[in-house]
C-alpha positions in Angstrom: -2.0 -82.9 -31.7 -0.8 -81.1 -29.0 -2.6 -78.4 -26.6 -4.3 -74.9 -28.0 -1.5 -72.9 -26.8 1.7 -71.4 -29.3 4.8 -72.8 -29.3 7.6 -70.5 -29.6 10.1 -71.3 -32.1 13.9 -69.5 -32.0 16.2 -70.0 -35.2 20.2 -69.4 -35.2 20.3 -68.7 -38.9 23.6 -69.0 -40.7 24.5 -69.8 -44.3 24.7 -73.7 -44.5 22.6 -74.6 -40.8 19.9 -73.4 -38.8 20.0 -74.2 -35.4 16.5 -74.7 -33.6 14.9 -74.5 -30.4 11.2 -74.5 -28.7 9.6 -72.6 -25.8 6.5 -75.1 -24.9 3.5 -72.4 -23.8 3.2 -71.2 -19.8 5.5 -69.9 -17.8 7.3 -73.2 -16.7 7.1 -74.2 -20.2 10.5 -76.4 -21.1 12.3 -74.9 -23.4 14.9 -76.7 -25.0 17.4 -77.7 -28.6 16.1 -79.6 -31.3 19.1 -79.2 -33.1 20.6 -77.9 -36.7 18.6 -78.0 -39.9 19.9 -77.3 -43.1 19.2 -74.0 -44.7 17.3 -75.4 -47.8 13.6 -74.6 -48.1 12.7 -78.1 -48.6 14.5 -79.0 -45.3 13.1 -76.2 -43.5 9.5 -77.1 -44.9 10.0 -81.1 -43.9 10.8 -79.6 -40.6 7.9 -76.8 -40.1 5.1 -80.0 -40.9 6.7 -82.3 -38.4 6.6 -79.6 -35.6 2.7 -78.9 -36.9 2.1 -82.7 -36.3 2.9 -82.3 -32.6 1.3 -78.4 -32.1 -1.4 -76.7 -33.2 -0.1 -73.0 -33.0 3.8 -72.1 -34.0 5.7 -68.5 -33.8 9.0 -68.3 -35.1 12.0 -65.7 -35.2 15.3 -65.2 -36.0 17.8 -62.5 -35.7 18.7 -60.7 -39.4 21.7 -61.2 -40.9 23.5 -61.9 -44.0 21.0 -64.5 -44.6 18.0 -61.6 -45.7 14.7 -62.4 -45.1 14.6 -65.8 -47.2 13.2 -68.0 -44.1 10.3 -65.0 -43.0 8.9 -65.3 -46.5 9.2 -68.6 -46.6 7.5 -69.1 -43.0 4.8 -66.4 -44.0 4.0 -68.5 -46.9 2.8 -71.2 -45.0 0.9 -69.3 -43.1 3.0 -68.7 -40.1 4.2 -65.8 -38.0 7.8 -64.8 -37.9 9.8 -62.4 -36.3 12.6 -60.9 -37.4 14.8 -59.3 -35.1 17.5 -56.8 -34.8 20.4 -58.2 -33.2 21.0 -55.0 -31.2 16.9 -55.5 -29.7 17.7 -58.7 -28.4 18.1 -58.3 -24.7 21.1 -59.8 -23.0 22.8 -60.4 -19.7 25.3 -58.2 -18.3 28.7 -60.3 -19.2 27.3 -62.7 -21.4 30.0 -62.9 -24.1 29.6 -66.2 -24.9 28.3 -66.9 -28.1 27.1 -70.2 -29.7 24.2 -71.3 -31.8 22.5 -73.4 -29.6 22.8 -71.3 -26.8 21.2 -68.3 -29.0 18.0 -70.1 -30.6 17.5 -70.9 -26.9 17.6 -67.5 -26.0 15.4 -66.5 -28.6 12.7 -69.0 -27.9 12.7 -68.2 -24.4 12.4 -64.1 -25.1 9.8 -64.4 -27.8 7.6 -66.8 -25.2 7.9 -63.9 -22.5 6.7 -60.9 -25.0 10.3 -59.3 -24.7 11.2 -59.1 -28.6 10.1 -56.5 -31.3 10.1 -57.3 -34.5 11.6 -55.1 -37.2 
């Protein structure tokens, strides 16, 4: 297992993937893409226990959407905390139009590891 400190984990929901990114603890923490999960709750469960081989202490969000607050529940019943966000909280960059799912579970990782998003 890995060090005492939380992980920061951002999700990109959508209907049929889920894409995923980490922000290790510490301020120079690497932060970086796991990939795209599907939205099932046996996929997302198979995917929750390998992270919790690898770290103690795991925080999750998302933005809401269409998708409700299926993954929260499910994420709360294992005994994790997740954030759900309102897409209009989420801070973003003067200009940044650009919008793709990797590129957003980054961004969500980054800003729940520096304290920066509210939940709703």
């Amino acid at each position: 297992m890995g060090d005492d400190s939380t992980v920061f984990v951002g999700f990109d929901v959508s209907k049929t993937k889920h894409a995923v990114a980490i922000a290790e603890p510490g301020r120079t923490g690497e932060v970086r893409y796991l990939g795209e999960i599907e939205t099932s709750p046996a996929a997302v469960e198979r995917f929750v226990r390998k992270l919790e081989k690898r770290h103690r202490r795991l925080h999750f969000c998302y933005e809401a959407g269409p998708t409700g607050y299926g993954l929260q529940r499910q994420l709360a019943a294992m005994g994790y905390k997740c954030e759900v966000l309102a897409p209009s909280c989420v801070p973003t960059r003067p200009g940044d139009r650009v919008k793709t799912n990797r590129r957003d579970a980054v961004t969500l990782a980054r800003l729940l590891r520096a304290g920066e998003l509210t939940g709703i």
